[in-house]
N, C-alpha and C positions, 0 to 999 in steps of 0.2 A: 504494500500500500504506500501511493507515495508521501512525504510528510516535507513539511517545512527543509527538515536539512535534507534530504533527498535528492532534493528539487532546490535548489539555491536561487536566491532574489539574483538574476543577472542585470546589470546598468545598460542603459542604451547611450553612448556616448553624446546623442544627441537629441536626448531627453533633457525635459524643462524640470524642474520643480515640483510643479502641480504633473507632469507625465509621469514623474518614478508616481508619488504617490496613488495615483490612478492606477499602476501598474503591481504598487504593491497592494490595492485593495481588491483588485481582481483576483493578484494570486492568493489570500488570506481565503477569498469566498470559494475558492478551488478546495483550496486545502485545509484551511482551519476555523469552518464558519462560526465554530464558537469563538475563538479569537477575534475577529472581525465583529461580531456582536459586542464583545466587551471593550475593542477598541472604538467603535463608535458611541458607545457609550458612555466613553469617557472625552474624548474629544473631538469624534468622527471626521471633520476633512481635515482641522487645523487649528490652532491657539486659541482662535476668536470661539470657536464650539465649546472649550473646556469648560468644566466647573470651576475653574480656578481663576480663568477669564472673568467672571461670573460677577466676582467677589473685590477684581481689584479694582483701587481709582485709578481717575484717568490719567495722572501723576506717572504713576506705575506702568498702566500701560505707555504711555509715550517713550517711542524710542523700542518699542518689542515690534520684532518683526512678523507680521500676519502671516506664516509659515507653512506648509503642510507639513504632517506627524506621518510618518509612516513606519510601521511595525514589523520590522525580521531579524531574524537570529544571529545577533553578533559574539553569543556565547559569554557576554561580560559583565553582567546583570548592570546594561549604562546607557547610558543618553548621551548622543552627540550633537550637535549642530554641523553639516558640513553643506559645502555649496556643491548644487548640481552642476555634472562636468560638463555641460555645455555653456557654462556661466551665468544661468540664467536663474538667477535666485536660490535659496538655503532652502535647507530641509532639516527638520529635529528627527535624527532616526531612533527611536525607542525599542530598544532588543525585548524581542517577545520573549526572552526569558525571565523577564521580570512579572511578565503578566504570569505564564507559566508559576513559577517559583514562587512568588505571593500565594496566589490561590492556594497550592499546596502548602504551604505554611501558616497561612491567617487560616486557612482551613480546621489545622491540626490542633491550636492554640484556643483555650489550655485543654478541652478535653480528651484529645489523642496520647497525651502523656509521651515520655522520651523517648520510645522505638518513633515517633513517627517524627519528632523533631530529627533525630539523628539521621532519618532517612532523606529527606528533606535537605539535611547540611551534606550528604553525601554527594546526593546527585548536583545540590549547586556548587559544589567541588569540583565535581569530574565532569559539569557540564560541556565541556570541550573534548574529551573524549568516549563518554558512557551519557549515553542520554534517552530518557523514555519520555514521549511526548506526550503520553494520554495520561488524563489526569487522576493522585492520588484517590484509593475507592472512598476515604473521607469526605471527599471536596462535595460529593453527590449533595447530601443531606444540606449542609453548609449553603453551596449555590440555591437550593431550592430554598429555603429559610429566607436566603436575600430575596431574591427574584419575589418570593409571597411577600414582601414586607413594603406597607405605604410609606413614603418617607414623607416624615412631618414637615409641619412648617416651621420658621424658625423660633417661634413662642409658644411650643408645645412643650418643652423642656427636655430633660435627657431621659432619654428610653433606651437607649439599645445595649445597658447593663442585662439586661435578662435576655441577649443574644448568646447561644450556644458556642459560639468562635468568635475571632476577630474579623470573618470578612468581612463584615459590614463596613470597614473603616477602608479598604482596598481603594475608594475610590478618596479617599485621604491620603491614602501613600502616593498614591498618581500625583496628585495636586503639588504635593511636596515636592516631587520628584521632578514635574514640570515648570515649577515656582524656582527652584534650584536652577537651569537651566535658564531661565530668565533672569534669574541674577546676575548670569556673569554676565548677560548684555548690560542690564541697569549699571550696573558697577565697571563698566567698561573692561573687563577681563581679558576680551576678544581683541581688544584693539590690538595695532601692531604686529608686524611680523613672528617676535619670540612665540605667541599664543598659537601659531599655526603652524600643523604640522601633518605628511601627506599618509592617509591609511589608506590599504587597500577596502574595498568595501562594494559587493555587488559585483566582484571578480575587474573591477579598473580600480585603480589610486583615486584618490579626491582626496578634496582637503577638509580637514577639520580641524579642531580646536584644543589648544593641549592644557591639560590641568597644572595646578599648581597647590600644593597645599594650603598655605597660609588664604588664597581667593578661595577653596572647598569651604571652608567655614566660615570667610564672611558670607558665599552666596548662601549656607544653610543656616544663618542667622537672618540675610533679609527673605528667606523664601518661610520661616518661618514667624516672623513678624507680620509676611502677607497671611497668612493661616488665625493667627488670634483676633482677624477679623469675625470670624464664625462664633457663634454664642459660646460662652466661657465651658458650658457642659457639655457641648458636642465637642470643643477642641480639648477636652481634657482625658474623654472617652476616646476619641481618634488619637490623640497622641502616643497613646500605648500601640497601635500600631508601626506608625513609624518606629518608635523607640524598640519592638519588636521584631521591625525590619534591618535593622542598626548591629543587632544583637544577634539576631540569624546571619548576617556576613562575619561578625566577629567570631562565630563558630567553627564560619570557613575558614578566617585567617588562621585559627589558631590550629585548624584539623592540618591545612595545609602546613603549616610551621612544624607541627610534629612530626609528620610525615618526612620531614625534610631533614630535620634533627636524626630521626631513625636511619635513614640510609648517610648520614654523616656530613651534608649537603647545607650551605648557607641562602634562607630565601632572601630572594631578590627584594627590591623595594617597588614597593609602589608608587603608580602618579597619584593617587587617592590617599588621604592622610588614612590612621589608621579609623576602621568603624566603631570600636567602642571609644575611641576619644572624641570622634563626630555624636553618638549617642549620647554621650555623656556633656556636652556640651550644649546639645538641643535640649536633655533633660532636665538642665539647669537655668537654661533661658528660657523654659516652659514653667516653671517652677516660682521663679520671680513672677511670670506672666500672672497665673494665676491667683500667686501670693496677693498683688495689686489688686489684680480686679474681684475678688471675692471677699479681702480685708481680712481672712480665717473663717468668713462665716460661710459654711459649706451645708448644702441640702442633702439627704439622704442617698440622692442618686449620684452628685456629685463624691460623697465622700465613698460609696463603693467601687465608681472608676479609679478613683486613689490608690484606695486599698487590696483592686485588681494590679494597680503597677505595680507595688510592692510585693504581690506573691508571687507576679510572674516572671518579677527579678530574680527573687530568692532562686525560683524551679529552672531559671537559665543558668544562672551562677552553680549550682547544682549539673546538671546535665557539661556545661563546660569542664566541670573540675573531675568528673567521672567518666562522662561516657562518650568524648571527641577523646582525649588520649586513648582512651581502649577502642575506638573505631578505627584511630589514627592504628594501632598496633594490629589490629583486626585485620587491616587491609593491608597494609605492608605485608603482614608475612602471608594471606592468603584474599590476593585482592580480587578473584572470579569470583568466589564464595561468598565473600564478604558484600560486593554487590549483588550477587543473586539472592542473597538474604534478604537485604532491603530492598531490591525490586519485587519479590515474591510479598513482602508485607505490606508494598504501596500498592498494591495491586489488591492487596486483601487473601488474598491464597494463602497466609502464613500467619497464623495468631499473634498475640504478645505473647502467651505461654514459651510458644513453639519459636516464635525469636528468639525470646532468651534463653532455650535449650539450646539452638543452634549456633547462636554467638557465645557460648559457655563452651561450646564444645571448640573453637576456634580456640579460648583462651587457655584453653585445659590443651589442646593437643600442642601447643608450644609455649604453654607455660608464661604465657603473657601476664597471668596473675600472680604468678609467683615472687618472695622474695628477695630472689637474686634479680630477676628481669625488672620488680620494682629499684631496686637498688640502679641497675644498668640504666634505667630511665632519668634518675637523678643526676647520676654524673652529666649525660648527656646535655639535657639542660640546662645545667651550672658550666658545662664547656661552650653550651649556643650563649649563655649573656657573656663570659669572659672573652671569646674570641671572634 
């Protein structure tokens, strides 16, 4: 059957702008018209469509470019800005791995508990060379929940505490994610030559836009500043996703870092500062936000979004300190198995039970759990920060 990578987005040299897009909406409704549904849903031809569009003054908008959005697999869970190669205006390409990857993650969160987190941080690990396009068997119930659900007006107050998962905020993450990428035009990021630089993309070169850490966190401080526009109790409820979403790549950093410690191997740096210091950062400038506008006096529903962020730190912080090194050790020494396991459970063919007999039996046949192998881990560690 063919699928998104299969069948690769090809550029036509002498295509406009608004052509790739066109080009990429036909092959979406070929091939992933669920995809194509949730990207028009969220912004369907271009910037001016978003919800995030919606929300901002005209301050903000002046100077954003009325763009088309077009959605294919760059494998890098990112948004770029690059100019179509005929010259004929920009396009925001947004890797449908993040629509992918969200859903299955806001999915999971919290009642999937840690086999489906973990599977989740595997596959957005190795999404460049192991990749299952159909979606975790959780996502079902979750998608159906949203879809049944009226969304309020803005003076109904907060409801969507007694949501089953986090998707409901998915089209928050988008927002953020699109608000980010406007920043760096507001903040002149883009200007000047050092900011461009040539990727392949659609099987030709073009140019896009190169990051910079210290510009990552101002645009995620003014792309979050446009967000506390929205009533204090929906951005305070949404905000755990973001913050969720932040938390889900820091798993992959740190899956990939051990991985890389294991085979003796120093990881590279990123253009992208690190994501639990980006998280941590929005979560503190979301924290003052709402400190101000609420004064401490919090309503029932607000103070349960609160005290959702607080547990589903704890149960991250948790699942990072346990079960990404021992997936990390899992898949080093048996990496077929290790992903058959989690494909077999996002799939649903393989219980929790039967997970963890079957990732127990990975750690028992070489001793991953053992004393000595925990000892060997130490050193290793203490040799990744010294050298």
């Amino acid at each position: 059957m063919p699928t998104l990578r299969s069948e690769p987005f090809l550029l036509n040299r002498e295509w406009s702008s608004r052509q790739i897009a066109e080009q990429a909406r036909l092959r979406l409704a070929k091939l992933r018209p669920d995809v194509l549904e949730l990207h028009d849903a969220l912004f369907h031809d271009g910037v001016e469509d978003s919800d995030l569009w919606a929300i901002m003054t005209p301050e903000e908008k002046e100077g954003i470019l009325k763009i088309p959005i077009i959605a294919i697999p760059i494998q890098e869970f990112n948004t770029c800005i690059a100019e179509a190669p005929a010259g004929d205006g920009q396009f925001i390409v947004f890797d449908t791995c993040i629509f992918k990857e969200l859903v299955d993650l806001l999915s999971a969160v919290p009642t999937q508990g840690l086999p489906a987190w973990t599977a989740c941080v595997l596959q957005g690990a190795l999404r460049k060379v192991s990749w299952t396009e159909s979606p975790a068997f959780w996502t079902e119930a979750a998608i159906r929940e949203v879809k049944a659900y009226e969304w309020p007006k803005p003076d109904h107050g907060v409801v969507y505490t007694r949501f089953s998962s986090l998707l409901i905020g998915l089209r928050f993450c988008v927002m953020f994610i699109l608000a980010h990428e406007f920043a760096h035009q507001k903040l002149k990021h883009l200007a000047g030559d050092l900011s461009v630089v040539p990727r392949e993309l659609g099987g030709i070169v073009v140019t896009a836009h190169q990051k910079h850490h210290a510009r990552e966190f101002e645009a995620d401080a003014w792309a979050l500043k446009v967000l506390t526009r929205v009533p204090v109790g929906y951005f305070a409820t949404w905000l755990l996703c973001i913050e969720a979403m932040f938390w889900y790549l820091n798993s992959i950093e740190l899956f990939n870092a051990e991985c890389q410690r294991i085979k003796g191997a120093t990881s590279l740096p990123s253009d992208h500062p690190d994501a639990w210091e980006r998280g941590r950062r929005i979560s503190e400038l979301s924290a003052d936000f709402i400190e101000t506008t609420t004064q401490g006096n919090l309503d029932e529903s607000l103070y349960k979004s609160l005290k959702a962020r607080k547990t589903l730190f704890e149960w991250w912080k948790k699942a990072n300190g346990l079960m990404i090194p021992l997936l990390a050790e899992c898949y080093s020494n048996d990496p077929e198995r290790t992903v058959g396991i989690h494909d077999a459970f996002r799939d649903g063919s393989l219980g929790v039970d039967e997970y963890k007999a079957e990732m127990r039996s990975i750690e028992t046949k070489h001793k991953i759990t053992s004393t000595w192998y925990g000892l060997r881990r130490t050193v290793r560690r203490v040799k990744s920060k010294l050298f």
